[in-house]
C-alpha positions as CSV (number, residue, x, y, z in Angstrom):
1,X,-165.3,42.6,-55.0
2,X,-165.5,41.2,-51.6
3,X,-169.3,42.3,-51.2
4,X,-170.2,40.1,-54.2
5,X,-168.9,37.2,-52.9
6,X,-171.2,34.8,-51.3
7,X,-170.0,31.6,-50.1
8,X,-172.9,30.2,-49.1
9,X,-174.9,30.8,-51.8
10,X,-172.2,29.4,-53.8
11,X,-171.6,26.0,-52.0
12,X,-175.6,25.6,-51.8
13,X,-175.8,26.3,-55.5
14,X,-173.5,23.5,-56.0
15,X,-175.2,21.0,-54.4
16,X,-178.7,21.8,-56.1
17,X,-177.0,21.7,-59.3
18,X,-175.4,18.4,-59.0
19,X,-179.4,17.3,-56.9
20,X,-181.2,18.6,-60.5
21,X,-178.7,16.3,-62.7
22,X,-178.1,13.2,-60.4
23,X,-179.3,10.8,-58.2
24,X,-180.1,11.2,-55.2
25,X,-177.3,9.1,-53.8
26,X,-174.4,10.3,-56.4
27,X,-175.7,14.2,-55.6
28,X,-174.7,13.9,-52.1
29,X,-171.5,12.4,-52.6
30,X,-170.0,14.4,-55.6
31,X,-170.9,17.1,-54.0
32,X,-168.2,16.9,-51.7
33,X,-165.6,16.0,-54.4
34,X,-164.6,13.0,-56.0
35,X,-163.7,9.5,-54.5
36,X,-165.9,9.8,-52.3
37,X,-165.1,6.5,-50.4
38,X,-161.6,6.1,-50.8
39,X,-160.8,9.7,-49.7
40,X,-162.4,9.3,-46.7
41,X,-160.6,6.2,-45.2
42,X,-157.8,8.2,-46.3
43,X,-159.3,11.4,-44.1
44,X,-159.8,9.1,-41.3
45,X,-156.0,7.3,-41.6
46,X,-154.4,11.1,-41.3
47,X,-156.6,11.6,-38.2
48,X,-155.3,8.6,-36.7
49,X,-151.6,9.1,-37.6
50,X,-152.1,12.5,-36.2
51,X,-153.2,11.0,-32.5
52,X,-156.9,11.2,-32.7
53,X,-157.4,8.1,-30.5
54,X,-160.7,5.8,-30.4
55,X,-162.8,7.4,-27.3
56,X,-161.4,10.9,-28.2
57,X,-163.7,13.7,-29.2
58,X,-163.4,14.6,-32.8
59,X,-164.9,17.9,-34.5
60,X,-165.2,17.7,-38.1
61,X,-166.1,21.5,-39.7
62,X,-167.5,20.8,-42.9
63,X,-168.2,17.3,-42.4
64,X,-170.7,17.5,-45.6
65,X,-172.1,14.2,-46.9
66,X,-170.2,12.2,-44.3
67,X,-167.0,11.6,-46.3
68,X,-164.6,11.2,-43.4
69,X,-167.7,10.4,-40.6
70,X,-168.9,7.3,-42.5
71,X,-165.3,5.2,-42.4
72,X,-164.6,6.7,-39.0
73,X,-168.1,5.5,-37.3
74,X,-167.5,1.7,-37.9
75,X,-164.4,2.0,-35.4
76,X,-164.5,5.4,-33.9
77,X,-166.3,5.1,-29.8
78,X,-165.5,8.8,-28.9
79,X,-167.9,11.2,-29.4
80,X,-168.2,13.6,-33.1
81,X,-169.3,17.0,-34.3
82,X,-170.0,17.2,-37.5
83,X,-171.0,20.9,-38.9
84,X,-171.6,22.3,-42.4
85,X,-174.0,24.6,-44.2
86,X,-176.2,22.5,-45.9
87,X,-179.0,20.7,-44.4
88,X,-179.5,17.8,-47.3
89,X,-175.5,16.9,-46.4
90,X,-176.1,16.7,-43.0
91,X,-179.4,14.6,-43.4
92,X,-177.1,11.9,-45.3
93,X,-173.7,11.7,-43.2
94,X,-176.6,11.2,-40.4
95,X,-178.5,8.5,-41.8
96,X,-175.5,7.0,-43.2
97,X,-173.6,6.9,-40.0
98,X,-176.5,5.4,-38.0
99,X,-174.8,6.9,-34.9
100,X,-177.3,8.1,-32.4
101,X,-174.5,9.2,-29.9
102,X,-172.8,11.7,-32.9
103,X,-174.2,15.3,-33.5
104,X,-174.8,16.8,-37.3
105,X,-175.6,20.0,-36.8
106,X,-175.9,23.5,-39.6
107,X,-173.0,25.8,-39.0
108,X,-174.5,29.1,-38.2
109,X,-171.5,31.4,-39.3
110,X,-167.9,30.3,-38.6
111,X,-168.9,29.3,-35.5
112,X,-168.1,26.1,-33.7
113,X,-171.6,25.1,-31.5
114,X,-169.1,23.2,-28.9
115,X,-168.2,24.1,-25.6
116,X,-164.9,25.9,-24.6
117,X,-161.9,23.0,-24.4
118,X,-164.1,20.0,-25.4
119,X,-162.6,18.7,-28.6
120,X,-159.4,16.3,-28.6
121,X,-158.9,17.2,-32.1
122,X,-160.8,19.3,-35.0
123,X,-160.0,19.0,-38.7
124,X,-160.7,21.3,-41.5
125,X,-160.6,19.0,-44.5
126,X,-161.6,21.2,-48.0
127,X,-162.6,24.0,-46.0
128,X,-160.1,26.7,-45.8
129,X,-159.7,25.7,-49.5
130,X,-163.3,27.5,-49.8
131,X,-162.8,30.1,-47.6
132,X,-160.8,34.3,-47.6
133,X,-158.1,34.5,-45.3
134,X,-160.0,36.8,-43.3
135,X,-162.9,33.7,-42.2
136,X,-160.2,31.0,-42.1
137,X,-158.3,32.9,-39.4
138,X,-161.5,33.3,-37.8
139,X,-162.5,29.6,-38.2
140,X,-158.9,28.8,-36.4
141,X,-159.9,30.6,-34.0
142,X,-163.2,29.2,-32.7
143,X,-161.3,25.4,-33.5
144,X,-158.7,26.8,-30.6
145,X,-161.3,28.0,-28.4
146,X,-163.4,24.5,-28.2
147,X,-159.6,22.5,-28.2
148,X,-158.5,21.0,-25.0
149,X,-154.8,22.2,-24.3
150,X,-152.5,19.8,-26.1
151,X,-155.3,19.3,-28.8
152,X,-154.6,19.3,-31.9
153,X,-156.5,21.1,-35.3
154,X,-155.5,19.3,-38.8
155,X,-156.2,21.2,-41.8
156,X,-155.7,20.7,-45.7
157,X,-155.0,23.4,-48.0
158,X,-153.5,24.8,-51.6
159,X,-150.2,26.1,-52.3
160,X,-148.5,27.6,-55.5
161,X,-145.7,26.0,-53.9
162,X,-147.1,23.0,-55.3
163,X,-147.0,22.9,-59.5
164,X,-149.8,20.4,-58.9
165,X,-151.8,22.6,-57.2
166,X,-151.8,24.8,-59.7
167,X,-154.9,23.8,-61.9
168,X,-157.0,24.5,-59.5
169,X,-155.9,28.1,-59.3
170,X,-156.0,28.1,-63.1
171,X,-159.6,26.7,-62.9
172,X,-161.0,29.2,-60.8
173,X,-158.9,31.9,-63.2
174,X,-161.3,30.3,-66.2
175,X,-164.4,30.3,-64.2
176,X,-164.3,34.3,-63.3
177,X,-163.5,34.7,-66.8
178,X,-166.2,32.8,-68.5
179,X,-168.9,33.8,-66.0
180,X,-168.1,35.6,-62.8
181,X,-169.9,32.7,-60.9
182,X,-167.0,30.0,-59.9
183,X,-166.4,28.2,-56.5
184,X,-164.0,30.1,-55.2
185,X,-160.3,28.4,-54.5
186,X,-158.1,30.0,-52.1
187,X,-154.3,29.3,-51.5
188,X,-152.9,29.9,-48.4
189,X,-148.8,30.3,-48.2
190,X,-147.1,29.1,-45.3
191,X,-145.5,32.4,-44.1
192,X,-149.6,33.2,-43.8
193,X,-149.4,30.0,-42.1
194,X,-147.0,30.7,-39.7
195,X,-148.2,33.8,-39.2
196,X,-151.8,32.8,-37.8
197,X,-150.3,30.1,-35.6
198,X,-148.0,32.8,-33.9
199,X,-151.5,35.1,-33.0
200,X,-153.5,32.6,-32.1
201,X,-151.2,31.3,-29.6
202,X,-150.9,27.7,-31.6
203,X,-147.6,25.2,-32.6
204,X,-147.2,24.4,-35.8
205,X,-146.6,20.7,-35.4
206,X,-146.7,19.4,-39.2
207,X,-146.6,20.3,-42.5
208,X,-146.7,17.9,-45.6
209,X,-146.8,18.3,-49.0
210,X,-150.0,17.0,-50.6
211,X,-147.9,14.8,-53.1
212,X,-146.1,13.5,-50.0
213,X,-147.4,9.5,-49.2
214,X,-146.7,10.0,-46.0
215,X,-150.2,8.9,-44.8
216,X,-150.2,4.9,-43.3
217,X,-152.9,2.7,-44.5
218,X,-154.9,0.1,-42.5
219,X,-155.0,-1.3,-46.2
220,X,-154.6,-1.5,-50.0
221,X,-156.9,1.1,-51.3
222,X,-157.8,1.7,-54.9
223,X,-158.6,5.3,-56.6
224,X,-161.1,5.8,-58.5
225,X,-158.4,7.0,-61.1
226,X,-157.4,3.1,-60.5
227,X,-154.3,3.5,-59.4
228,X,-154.0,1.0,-56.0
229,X,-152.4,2.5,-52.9
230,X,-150.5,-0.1,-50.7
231,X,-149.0,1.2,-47.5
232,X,-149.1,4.7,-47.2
233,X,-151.3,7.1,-49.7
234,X,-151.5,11.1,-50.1
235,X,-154.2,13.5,-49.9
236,X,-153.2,15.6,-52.6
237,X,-153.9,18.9,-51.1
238,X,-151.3,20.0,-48.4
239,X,-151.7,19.2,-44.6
240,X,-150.8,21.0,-41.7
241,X,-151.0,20.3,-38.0
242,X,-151.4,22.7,-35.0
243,X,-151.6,22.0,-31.8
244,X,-152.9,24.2,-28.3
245,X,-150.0,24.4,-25.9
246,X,-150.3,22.5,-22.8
247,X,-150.3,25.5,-20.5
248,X,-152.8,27.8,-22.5
């Protein structure tokens, strides 16, 4: 079963599908998942209510289209990374960010092309979501490897903890039955969690549910469902903060 999976080929299939039936401009934004805009100011305010401070150096695996990048490069100075497997993503978060000082590069594996202890922060935002255990761990490995002690790594994920999570389980379920050729959705449990964090030598400083509006807004923000969030807004999937110790 493992053998037949192919993430890449999967992720790239999905942006050519949604390239053959859109434009050119609504291609590379669903492709990275709906409300496009509004999720990423919401990306960027959990960065910031996490510590990721203006001059900081942020690494963004998976960046795609430039969903979180685009809000954060009207305010952000510090330097960015930006990775992910696709080269027509990476071609639009670039030109749309108009930031000659910021690097979009094609992640080669689940490597991280940064130096050891050079990143203030790196996030993981749909990612892990996409990913087996196995190459997550691995993922949070490299993050911990190009963190600066007392960095931090901020990732989202799914839980059956959650009931709302559960239709994306049950849409995967559907696609495997109808086809065998589905993105593939992967929960991750919080023992696994805590788990991980103890062998990589990583504090678990957070945890949030994703139906929890814990997330501060620089202001009102409307959905594309319509609904208008005021002060503080949710992500919907889970959260979870770890940090590098001090001394490591």
């Amino acid at each position: 079963m493992l053998k037949k999976l192919n993430l890449k080929a999967a992720y790239v299939g999905w942006v050519d599908r949604a390239k053959a039936t859109m434009s050119h401009e609504e291609a590379m934004q669903y492709a990275v998942g709906g409300g496009f805009e509004a999720f990423g100011v919401i990306e960027a305010a959990i960065l910031r209510h996490y510590g990721l401070g203006e001059d900081d150096m942020l690494v963004d695996v998976g960046c795609g289209s430039g969903r979180l990048a685009i809000p954060l490069s009207r305010t952000h100075r510090g330097g960015y990374l930006g990775t992910d497997l696709v080269p027509d993503l990476l071609a639009y978060a670039r030109g749309r960010c108009a930031r000659p000082d910021w690097r979009f590069e094609r992640a080669k594996g689940l490597r991280i092309p940064a130096a050891d202890a050079r990143a203030d922060m790196v996030c993981f935002f749909s990612v892990l979501t996409h990913l087996l255990h196995e190459q997550s761990y691995l993922y949070l490995e490299e993050a911990r490897r190009v963190l600066k002690p007392g960095g931090r790594i901020v990732f989202s994920f799914l839980e059956f903890a959650l009931a709302g999570h559960w239709p994306e389980f049950a849409a995967t379920v559907e696609g495997a039955r109808r086809s065998g050729h589905h993105p593939l959705n992967v929960f991750i449990e919080r023992d696994a969690i805590r788990a991980w964090a103890a062998h990589l030598d990583l504090r678990i400083d957070d945890i949030r549910d994703g139906e929890d509006h814990f997330i501060p807004l620089p202001a009102p923000l409307t959905l594309p469902s319509g609904i208008v969030l005021g002060e503080r807004a949710n992500l919907g999937q889970s959260v979870c903060v770890l940090s590098r110790p001090l001394n490591s």
